[in-house]
One Martini backbone bead per residue (centre of mass of N, CA, C, O) as a GRO file, in nm:
protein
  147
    1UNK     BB    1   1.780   0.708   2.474
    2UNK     BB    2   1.811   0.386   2.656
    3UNK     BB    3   1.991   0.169   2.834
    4UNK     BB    4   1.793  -0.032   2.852
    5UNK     BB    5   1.746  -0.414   2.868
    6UNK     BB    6   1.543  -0.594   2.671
    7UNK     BB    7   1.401  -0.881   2.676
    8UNK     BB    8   1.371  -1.191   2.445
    9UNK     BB    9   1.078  -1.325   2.399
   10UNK     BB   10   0.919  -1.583   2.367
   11UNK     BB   11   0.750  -1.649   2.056
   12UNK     BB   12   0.430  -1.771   1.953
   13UNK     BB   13   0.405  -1.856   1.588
   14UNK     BB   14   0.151  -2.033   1.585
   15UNK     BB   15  -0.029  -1.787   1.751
   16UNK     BB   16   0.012  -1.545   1.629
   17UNK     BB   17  -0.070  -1.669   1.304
   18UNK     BB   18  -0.396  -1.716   1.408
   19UNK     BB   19  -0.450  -1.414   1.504
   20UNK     BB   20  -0.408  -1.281   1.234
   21UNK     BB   21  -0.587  -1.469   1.079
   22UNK     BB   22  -0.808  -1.361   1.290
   23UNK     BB   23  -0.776  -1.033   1.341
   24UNK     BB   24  -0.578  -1.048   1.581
   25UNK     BB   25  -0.366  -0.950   1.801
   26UNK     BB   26  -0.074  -1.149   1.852
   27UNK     BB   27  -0.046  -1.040   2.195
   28UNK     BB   28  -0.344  -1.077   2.287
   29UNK     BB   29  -0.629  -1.107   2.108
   30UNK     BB   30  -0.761  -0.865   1.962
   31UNK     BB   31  -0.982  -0.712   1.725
   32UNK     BB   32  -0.731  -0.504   1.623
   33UNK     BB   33  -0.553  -0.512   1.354
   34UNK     BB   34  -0.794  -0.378   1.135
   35UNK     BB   35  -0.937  -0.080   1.019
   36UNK     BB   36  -0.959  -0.248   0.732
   37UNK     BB   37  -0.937  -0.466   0.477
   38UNK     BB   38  -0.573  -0.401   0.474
   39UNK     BB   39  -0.547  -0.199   0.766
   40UNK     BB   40  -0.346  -0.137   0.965
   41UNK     BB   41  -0.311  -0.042   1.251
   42UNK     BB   42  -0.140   0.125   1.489
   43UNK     BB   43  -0.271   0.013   1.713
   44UNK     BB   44  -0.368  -0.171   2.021
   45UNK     BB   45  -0.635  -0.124   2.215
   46UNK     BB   46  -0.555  -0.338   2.453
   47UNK     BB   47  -0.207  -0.319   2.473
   48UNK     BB   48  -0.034  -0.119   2.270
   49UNK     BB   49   0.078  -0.200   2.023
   50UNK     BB   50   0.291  -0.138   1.766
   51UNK     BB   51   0.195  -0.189   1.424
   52UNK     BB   52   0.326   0.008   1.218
   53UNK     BB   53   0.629  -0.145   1.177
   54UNK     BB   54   0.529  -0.323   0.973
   55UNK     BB   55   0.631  -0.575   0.684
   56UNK     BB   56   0.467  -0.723   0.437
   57UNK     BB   57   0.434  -0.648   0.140
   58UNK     BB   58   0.435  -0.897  -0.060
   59UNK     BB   59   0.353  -1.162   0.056
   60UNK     BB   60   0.073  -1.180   0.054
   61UNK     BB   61  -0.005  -1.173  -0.270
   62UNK     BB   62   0.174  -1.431  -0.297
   63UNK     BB   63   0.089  -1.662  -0.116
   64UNK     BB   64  -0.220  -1.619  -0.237
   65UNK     BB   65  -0.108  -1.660  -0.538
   66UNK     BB   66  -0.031  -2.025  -0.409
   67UNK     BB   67  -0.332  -2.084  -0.318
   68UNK     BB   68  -0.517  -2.032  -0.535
   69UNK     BB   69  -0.381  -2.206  -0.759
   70UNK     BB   70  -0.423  -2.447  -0.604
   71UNK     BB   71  -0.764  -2.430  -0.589
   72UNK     BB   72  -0.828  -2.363  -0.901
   73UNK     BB   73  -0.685  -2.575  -1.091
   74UNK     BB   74  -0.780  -2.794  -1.031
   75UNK     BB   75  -1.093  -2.755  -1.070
   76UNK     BB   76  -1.045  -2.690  -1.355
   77UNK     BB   77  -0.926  -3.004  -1.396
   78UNK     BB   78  -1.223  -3.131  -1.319
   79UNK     BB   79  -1.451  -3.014  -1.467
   80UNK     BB   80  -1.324  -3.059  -1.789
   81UNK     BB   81  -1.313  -3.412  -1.740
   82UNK     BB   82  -1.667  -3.397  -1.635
   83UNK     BB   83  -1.789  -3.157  -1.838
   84UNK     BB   84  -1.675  -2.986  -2.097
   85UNK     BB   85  -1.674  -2.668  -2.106
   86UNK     BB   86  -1.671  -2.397  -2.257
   87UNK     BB   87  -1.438  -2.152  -2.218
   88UNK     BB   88  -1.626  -1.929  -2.160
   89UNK     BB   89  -1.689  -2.030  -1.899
   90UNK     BB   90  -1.416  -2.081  -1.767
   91UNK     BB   91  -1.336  -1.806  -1.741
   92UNK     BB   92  -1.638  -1.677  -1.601
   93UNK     BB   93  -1.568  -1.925  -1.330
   94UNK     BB   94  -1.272  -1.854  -1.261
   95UNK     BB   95  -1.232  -1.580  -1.232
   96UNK     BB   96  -1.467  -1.519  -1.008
   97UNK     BB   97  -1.319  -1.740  -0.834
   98UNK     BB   98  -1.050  -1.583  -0.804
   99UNK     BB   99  -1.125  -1.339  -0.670
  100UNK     BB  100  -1.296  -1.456  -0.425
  101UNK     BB  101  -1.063  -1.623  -0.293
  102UNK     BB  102  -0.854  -1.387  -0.259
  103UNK     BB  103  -1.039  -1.182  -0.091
  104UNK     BB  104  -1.052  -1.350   0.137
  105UNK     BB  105  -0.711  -1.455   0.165
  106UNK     BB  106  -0.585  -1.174   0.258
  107UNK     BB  107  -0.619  -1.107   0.509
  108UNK     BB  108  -0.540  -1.357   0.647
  109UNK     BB  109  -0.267  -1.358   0.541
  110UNK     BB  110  -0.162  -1.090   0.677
  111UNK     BB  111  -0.200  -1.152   0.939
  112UNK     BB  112  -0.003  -1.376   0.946
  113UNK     BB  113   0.255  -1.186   0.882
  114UNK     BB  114   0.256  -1.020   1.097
  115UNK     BB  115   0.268  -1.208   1.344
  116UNK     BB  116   0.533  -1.362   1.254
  117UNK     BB  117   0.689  -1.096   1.287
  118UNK     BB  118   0.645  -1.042   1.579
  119UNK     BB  119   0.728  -1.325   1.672
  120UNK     BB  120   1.041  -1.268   1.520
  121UNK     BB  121   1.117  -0.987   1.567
  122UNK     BB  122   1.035  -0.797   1.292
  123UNK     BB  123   1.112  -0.488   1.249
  124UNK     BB  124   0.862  -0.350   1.416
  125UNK     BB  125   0.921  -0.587   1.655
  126UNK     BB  126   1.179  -0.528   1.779
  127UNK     BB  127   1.378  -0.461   2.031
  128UNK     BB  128   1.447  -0.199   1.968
  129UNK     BB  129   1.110  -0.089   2.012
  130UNK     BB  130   1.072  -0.123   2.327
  131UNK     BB  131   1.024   0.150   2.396
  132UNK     BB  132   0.796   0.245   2.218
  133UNK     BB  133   0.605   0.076   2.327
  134UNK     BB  134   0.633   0.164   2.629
  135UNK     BB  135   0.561   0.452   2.565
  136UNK     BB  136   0.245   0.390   2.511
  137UNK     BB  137   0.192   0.273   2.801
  138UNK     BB  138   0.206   0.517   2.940
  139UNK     BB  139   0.030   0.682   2.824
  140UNK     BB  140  -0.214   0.560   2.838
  141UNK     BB  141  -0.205   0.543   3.147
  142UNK     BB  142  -0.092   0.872   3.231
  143UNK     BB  143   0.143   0.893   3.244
  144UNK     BB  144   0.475   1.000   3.270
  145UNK     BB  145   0.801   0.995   3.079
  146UNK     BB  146   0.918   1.215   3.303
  147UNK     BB  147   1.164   1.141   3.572
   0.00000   0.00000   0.00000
């Protein structure tokens, strides 16, 4: 470890977290977030960040049930007081329609939580972590990193 100090610059959240909603790196805009459907990468090839220290945990998958409930239960007491269908129904069209609205907002979910961390220097993406993501930078360039 060095004791130089590295400056803590303000980070658009705003930036961040749309760039992650669209699988892209919150600080270059690379569309290198995701290595899998919900695999985030190690580092990012654009620039270099190391996404590896993200620590998204729960959050993504409550947002996700936060956000499907929000539009699954209307429309399923909208559908039931305008053509009243058999409960079998209602089981079969709205389970599937959960699984799939789920299966959706889950990456863009998680892609936001992670910029947003990133945006707010937490977990991995501390300023204390900057000297990481700069040795990441020297190799990636060529450089030793022994001077």
């Amino acid at each position: 470890m060095s004791d130089i100090e590295f400056p803590v610059a303000a980070r658009s959240r705003r930036r961040a977290m749309w760039r992650g909603a669209r699988a892209r790196c919150p600080a270059c805009g690379d569309r290198t977030l995701f290595r899998a459907y919900l695999k985030i990468s190690d580092t990012c090839s654009g620039c270099g960040l190391a996404l590896e220290g993200h620590s998204a945990d729960d959050a993504p998958p409550y947002f996700t049930i936060f956000i499907v409930g929000h539009i699954i239960v209307p429309v399923a007491l909208i559908v039931e007081r305008a053509y009243t269908p058999p409960l079998y129904v209602h089981g079969a069209v709205f389970v599937i329609l959960s699984i799939i609205v789920s299966m959706i907002s889950l990456p863009i979910v998680k892609g936001a939580i992670v910029g947003l961390q990133w945006a707010l220097h937490m977990h991995g993406f501390a300023p204390d972590d900057a000297e990481h993501m700069i040795s990441n930078e020297t190799i990636k360039s060529g450089e030793s990193s022994e001077t």
